[in-house]
C-alpha positions as CSV (number, residue, x, y, z in Angstrom):
1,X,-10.1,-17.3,-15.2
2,X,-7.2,-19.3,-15.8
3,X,-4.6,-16.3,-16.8
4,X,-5.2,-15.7,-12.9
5,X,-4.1,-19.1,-11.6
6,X,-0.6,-18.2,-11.3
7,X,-1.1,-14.2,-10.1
8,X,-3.0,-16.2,-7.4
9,X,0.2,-15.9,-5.0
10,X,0.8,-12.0,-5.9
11,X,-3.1,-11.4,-5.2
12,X,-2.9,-13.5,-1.9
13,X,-0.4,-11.6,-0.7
14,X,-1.1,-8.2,-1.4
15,X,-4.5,-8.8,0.4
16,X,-2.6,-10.1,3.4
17,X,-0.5,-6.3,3.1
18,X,-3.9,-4.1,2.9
19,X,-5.4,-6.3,6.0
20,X,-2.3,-5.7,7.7
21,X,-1.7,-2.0,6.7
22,X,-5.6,-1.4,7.1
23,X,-6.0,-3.6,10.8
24,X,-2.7,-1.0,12.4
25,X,-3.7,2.1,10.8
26,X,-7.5,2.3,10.0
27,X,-9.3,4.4,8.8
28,X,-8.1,8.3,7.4
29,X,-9.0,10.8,10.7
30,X,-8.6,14.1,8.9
31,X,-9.4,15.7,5.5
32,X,-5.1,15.4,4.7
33,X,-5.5,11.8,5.4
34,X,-8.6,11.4,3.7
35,X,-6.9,13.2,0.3
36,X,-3.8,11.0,0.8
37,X,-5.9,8.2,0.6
38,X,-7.7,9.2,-2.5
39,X,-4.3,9.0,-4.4
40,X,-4.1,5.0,-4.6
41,X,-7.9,5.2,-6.1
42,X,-6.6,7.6,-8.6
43,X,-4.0,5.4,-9.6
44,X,-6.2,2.3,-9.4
45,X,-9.0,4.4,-11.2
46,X,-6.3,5.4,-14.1
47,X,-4.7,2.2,-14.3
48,X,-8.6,0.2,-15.1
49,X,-8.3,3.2,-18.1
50,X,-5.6,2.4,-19.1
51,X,-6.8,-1.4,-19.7
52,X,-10.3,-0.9,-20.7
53,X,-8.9,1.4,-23.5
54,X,-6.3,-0.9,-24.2
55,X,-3.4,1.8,-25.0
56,X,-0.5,-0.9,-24.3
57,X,-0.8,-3.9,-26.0
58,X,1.1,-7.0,-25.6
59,X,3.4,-7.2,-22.4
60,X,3.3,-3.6,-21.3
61,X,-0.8,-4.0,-21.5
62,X,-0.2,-7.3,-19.4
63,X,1.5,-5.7,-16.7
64,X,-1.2,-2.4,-16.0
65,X,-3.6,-5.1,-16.0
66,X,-1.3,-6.9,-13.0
67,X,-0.9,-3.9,-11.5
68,X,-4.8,-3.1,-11.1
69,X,-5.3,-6.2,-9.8
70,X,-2.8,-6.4,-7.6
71,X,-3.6,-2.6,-6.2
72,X,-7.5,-3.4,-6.2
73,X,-6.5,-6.3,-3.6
74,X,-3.9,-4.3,-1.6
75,X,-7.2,-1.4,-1.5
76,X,-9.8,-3.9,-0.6
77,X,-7.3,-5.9,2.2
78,X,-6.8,-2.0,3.5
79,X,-10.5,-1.4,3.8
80,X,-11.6,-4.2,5.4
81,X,-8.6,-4.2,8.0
82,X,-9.4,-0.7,8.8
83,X,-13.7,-2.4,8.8
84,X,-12.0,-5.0,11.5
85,X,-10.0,-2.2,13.6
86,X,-13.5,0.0,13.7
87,X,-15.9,-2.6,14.3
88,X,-13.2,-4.2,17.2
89,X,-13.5,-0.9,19.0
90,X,-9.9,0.0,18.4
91,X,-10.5,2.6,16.3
């Protein structure tokens, strides 16, 4: 827990992005969108391989496991900005 005192600001404010991003856009409308939007779980889902598996070690390991993080915020702040827009009745 305290490697992720100082990602804290990084984390904070790629959650801030996704509720942004999710809260103007919301969620996907058509099966394009939907696939679009399957690419950053891809990414998310390869990068988690990448660290459970533990292929890079040292500093290159380091940073995937930053990245994940850091995407797995931005992905949750998107999907509960776009839970806000549909349960505001903007959607």
């Amino acid at each position: 827990m305290s490697q992720l005192l100082p990602l804290w600001p990084g984390l904070a404010a790629a959650l801030a992005l996704g509720l942004t991003v999710g809260a103007l856009a919301g969620f996907p409308r058509s099966r394009a969108t939907w696939l679009a939007a399957g690419l950053p779980l891809l990414a998310l889902a390869g990068l988690i391989g990448l660290a459970a598996f533990g292929t890079a070690p040292g500093r290159a390991g380091l940073r995937i496991e930053i990245a994940a993080l850091v995407l797995a915020g931005y992905l949750a702040g998107c999907g509960l900005g776009a839970l806000g827009r549909m349960l505001s009745g903007r959607a």
